[in-house]
Residue, then its C-alpha position, 0 to 999 in steps of 0.5 A: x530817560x532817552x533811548x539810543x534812538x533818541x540819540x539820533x545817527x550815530x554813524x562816525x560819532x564814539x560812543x562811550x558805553x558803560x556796561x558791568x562786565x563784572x563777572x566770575x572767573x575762575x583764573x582768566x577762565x569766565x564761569x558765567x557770561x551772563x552780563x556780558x551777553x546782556x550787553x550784546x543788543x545795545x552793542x550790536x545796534x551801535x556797531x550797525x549804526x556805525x558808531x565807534x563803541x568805547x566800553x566802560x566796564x568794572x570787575x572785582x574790587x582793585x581799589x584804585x590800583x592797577x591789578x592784573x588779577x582783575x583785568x578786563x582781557x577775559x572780558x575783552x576776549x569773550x566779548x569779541x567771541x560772542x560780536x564775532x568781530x576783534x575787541x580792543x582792549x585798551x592797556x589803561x582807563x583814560x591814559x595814553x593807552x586808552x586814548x590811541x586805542x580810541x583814535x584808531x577806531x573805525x566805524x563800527x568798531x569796538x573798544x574796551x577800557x581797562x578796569x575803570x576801578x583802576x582808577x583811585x577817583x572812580x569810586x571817591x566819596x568826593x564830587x570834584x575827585x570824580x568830576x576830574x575823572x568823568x571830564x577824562x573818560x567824557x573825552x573819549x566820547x561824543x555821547x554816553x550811553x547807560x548800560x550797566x545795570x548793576x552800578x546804577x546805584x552807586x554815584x561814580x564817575x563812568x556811572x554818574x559824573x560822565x552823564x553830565x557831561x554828554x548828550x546822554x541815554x539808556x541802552x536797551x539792558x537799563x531800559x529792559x531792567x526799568x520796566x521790569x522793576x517798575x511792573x513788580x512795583x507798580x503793576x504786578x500782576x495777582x498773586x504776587x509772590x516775592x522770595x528773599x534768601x540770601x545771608x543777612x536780614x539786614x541786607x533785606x530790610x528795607x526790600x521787605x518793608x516796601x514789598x509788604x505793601x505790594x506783595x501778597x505773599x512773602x517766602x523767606x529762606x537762606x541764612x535770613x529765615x534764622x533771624x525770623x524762626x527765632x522771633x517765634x521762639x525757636x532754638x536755632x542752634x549756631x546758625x546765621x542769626x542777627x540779634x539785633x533784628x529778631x524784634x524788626x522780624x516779629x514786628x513784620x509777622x504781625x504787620x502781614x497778618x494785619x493786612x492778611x497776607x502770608x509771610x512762609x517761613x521754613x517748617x524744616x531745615x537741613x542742619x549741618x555741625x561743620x561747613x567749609x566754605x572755601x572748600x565746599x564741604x560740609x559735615x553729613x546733612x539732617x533734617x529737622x523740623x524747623x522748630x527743633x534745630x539742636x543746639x549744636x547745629x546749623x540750618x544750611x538749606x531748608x527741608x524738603x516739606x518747606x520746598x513742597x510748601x514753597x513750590x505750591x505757592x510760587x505755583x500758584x502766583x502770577x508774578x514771582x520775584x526771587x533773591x537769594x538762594x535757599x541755602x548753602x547752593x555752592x555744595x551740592x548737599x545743600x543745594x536742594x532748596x535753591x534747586x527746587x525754588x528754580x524747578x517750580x520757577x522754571x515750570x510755573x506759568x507766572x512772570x518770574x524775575x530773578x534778581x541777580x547776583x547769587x539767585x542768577x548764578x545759582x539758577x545758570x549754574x543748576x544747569x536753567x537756561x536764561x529762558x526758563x524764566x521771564x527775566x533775569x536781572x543783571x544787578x542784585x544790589x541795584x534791583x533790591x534798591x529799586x524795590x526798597x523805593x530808593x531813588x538810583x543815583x545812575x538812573x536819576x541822571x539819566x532823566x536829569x539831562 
């Protein structure tokens, strides 16, 4: 992949910049700019380069169609605050809008498009729909510049299609996250502890199965560590559990102690009767040992001898990788083991990486500053993807052209 100093002077030229500003609101009020600062480097060096800079963003899922409760304008506005200078939003994606809003840049100005998800053919299945559209966004700019990290595995046309069609690089973010995920593939260094939480197995499957490999030790909790006490013979009560995958779990038990290494499951959970997610409540929290869940219960967060055991091997580890909360991290009454997973991170001496998504919101909103850890992913589905060995469709194009 080419650098934005590959790109050669950029002073005059538009840039057309994808970045993920796909970030929680709460009404228009944004509760975690985390991706949007992360785009901060790559912009502040094309406005000081002197580029027109046109940003490609996404937020929430409109499905093709024109939302107000998913326009960028919080984005737009945040944006603007952290550069210290105005950025104009235009009031559509490649439209009449859009193309003045472009035209009256100056150098070293920013713009932003409307939500690109707006547009039907965005996220089509079918290559020419998207080709249409890249032809449209590619006329808004004389190169292109990668910096959205959390859409790199999706093939959609401000991701993929647009790359063909200009001189083309990585911003700084892609860059950061490549060499990241590339150290936990490839040159880890020893322990090396990887923590997966989270809901679904399934969603987890394929990142197990290639970090067995590499990993020396595996820590499992969230709603995914059900699936695998159940492959022990565990009563796991009406927890989260996916039945289909209980045998693919104790085949991965049996795997890690083939190569000796440590797959940690929860020795004690915290067990609810009732949780409310729209709400965030639950019913009163007990502990029990994670052999002895009732019947008539849910694990929701794991106990406070698992947050001991998986302390002491984060601890322990040179480089750490973790996805997932530990529990229900939303309510506060089962927030504890994400807590005390992000506490040990926070304080262990290893290269810690979170993994974006859930994992990077809990640990902001438990009040860790960003520089509690060595790097915090801004894509959780592209990073999991990544560590599966799976090849990303927006990264692949980069290093086509």
């Amino acid at each position: 992949m080419k650098s934005l100093e590959d790109l050669g002077d950029l002073r005059g030229k538009r840039v057309l910049i994808r970045c993920d500003f796909n970030v929680p609101l709460d009404g228009d009020v944004i509760t975690d700019d985390g991706r949007i600062k992360a785009a901060l480097p790559t912009l502040t060096y094309l406005r000081s380069a002197g580029a027109k800079t046109v940003i490609m963003a996404h937020l929430g899922r409109p499905k093709g169609e024109v939302n107000p409760k998913y326009s960028l304008s919080p984005a737009a506005k945040r944006l603007g605050e952290l550069l210290g200078t105005e950025v104009k939003l235009a009031a559509d994606v490649v439209g009449p809008s859009a193309t003045a809003t472009v035209a009256a840049l100056s150098d070293g100005e920013v713009a932003l498009l409307e939500n690109v998800r707006y547009e039907p053919a965005e996220e089509s299945k079918v290559d020419a729909e998207r080709a249409e559209l890249a032809a449209k966004y590619a006329a808004l700019g004389d190169v292109f510049v990668s910096d959205g990290f959390g859409v790199v595995h999706r093939k959609q046309a401000s991701v993929y299609d647009v790359a063909k069609l200009l001189p083309n690089a990585a911003g700084y973010l892609v860059a950061k996250e490549v060499d990241v995920l590339k150290k936990l593939t490839e040159t880890p260094e020893r322990p090396y502890v990887v923590v997966l939480g989270g809901a679904k197995v399934a969603d987890k499957l394929g990142v197990i199965d290639n970090l067995l490999k590499v990993a020396d030790t595996l820590i499992i909790g969230g709603g995914m560590a059900y699936t695998f006490l159940k492959a022990l013979g565990y009563e796991v009560g009406i927890s989260l559990l996916d039945a289909e995958k209980v045998d693919t779990c104790a085949d991965y038990l049996e795997q890690a102690k083939a190569a000796g290494k440590q797959i940690l499951l929860p020795v004690d959970t915290r067990v609810v009767a009732e949780l409310d997610f729209a709400s965030r409540t639950a019913s009163a929290v007990t502990i029990v040992a994670a052999s002895e869940i009732p019947a008539d219960q849910e694990g929701a967060d794991i106990g406070p001898e698992t947050e001991k055991l998986f302390a002491e091997a984060i601890r322990g580890a040179k480089t750490v990788f973790w996805n997932g909360p530990m529990g229900v991290s939303e309510i506060e009454s089962l927030a504890s083991g994400t807590n005390a997973v992000a506490k040990a991170l926070a304080e262990s001496d290893a290269f810690s990486v979170i993994g974006g998504g859930d994992s990077a919101a809990a640990v902001r909103n438990l009040g860790y500053p960003d520089t509690a850890f060595g790097h915090i992913s801004t894509g959780g589905g592209a990073s999991l993807e990544y560590l599966e060995g799976k090849e990303l469709p927006g990264l692949a194009v980069l290093e086509e052209n």
